[in-house]
TIZA-471356 format. One record per residue (C-alpha): residue in one letter; chain; z, y, x. Coordinates in steps of 0.05 Angstrom, whole numbers, always signed. Each point is the difference from the previous one (the first is absolute). Layout:
BEGIN
  rest  kette       z       y       x
     a      A       Z       Y       X
...
END
This chain:
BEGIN
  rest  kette       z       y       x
     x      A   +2785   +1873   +1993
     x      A     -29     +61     -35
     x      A     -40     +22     -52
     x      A     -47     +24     +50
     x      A     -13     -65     +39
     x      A      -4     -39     -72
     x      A     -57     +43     -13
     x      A     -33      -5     +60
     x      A      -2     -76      +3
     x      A     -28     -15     -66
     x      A     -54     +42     +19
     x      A     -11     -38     +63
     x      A      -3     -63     -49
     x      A     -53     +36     -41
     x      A     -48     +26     +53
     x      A      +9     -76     +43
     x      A     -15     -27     -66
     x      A     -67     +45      -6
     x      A     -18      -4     +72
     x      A     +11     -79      +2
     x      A     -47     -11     -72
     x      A     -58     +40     +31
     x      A     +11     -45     +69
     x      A      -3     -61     -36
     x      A     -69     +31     -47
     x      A     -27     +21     +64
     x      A      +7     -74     +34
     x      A     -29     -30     -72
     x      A     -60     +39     +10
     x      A      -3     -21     +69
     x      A      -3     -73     -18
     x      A     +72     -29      +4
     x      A     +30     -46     -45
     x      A      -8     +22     -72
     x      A     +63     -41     -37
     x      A     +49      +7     +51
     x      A     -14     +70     +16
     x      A      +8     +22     -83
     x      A     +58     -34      -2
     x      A     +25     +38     +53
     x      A     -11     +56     -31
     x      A     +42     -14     -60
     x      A     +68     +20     +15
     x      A     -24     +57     +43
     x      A     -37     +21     -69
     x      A     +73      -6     -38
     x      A     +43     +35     +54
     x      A     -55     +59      -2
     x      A      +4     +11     -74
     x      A     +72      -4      +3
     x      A      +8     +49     +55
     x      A     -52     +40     -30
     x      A     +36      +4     -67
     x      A     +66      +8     +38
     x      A     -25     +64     +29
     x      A     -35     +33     -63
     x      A     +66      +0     -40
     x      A     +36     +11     +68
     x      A     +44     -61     -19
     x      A     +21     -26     +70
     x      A     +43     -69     +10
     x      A     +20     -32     +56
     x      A      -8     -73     -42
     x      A     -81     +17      +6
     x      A      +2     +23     +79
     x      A     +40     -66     +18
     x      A     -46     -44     -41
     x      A     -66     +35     +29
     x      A     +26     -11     +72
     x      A      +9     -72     -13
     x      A     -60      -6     -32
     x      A     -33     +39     +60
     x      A     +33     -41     +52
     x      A     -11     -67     -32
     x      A     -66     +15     -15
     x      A     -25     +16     +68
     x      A     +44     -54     +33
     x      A     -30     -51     -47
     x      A     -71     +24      -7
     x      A     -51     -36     +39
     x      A     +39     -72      -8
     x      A      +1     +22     -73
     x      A     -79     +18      +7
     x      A     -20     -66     +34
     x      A     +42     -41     -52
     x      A     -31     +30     -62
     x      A     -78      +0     +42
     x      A     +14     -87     +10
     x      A     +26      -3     -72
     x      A     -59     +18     -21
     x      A     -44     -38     +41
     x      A     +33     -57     -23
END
């Protein structure tokens, strides 16, 4: 694949990564869990830093935009069994 479509998918990864931090803020301030919710947040955090250094020193690599797909995939496959298992852990 090209330069061009490298480019273009880490910043994909970035602005997912912004858009899905202010979606979870917006749902803490709306009342849902607060645990689960930051931990959530976490990777999303990384993979935005990342990408956002990436694209400052215009230092592009397919390693990242494999990883952050995973990570993207995973994350909303996973995330409301992931959600309810941290919210009973620490009810417990």
């Amino acid at each position: 694949m090209s330069q061009r479509n490298l480019v273009i998918l880490t910043k994909i990864i970035l602005f997912y990564s912004i858009f899905y931090i202010l979606m979870k803020a917006i749902a803490l301030f709306g009342g849902a869990w607060l645990v689960p919710n930051l931990l959530l947040m976490l990777p999303y955090l990384l993979l935005g830093s990342i990408a956002w250094i990436l694209v400052r020193r215009e230092q592009y690599s397919w390693w990242f935009v494999g990883i952050g797909a995973a990570v993207i995939i995973l994350t909303r496959i996973y995330e409301a069994q992931f959600s309810l298992w941290v919210q009973q852990q620490l009810v417990l």
